[in-house]
C-alpha positions in Angstrom: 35.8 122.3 84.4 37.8 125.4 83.1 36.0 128.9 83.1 35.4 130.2 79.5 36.1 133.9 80.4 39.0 133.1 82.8 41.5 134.4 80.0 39.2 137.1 78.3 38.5 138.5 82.4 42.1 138.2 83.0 43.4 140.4 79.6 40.9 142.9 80.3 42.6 143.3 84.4 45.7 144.0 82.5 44.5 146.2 80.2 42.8 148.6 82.8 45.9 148.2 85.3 44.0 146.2 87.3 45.2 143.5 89.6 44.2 140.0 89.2 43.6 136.5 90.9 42.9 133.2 90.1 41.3 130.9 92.7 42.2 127.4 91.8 38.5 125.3 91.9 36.4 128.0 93.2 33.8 130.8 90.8 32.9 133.9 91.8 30.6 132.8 94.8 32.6 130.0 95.5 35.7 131.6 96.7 33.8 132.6 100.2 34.8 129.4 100.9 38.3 129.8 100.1 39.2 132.8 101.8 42.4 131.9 103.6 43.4 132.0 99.4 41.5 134.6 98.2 42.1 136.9 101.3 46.2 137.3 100.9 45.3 139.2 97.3 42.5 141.5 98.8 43.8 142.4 102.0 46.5 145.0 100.1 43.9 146.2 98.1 41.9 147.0 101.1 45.0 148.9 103.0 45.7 150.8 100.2 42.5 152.2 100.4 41.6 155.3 102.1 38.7 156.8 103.5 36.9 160.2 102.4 
């Protein structure tokens, strides 16, 4: 089963200059499960981050 807003979600990342990942077989809740995929993508985010 594809995701119907896949491609819509993903144009509107771009558009804001956000970043984007796709998590082969897994929705929005499912990609807990999938974390040694999903974490290589927010772990940059993360140290880019800094405290106030």
């Amino acid at each position: 089963m594809t995701d119907p807003y896949h491609d819509s979600m993903k144009a509107v990342a771009q558009r804001a200059g956000a970043a984007f990942a796709t998590i082969e077989h897994a929705d929005h809740g499912g990609a807990w499960a999938k974390a040694p995929k999903v974490l290589p993508h927010v772990l940059p985010f993360l140290a880019s981050v800094t405290r106030s």
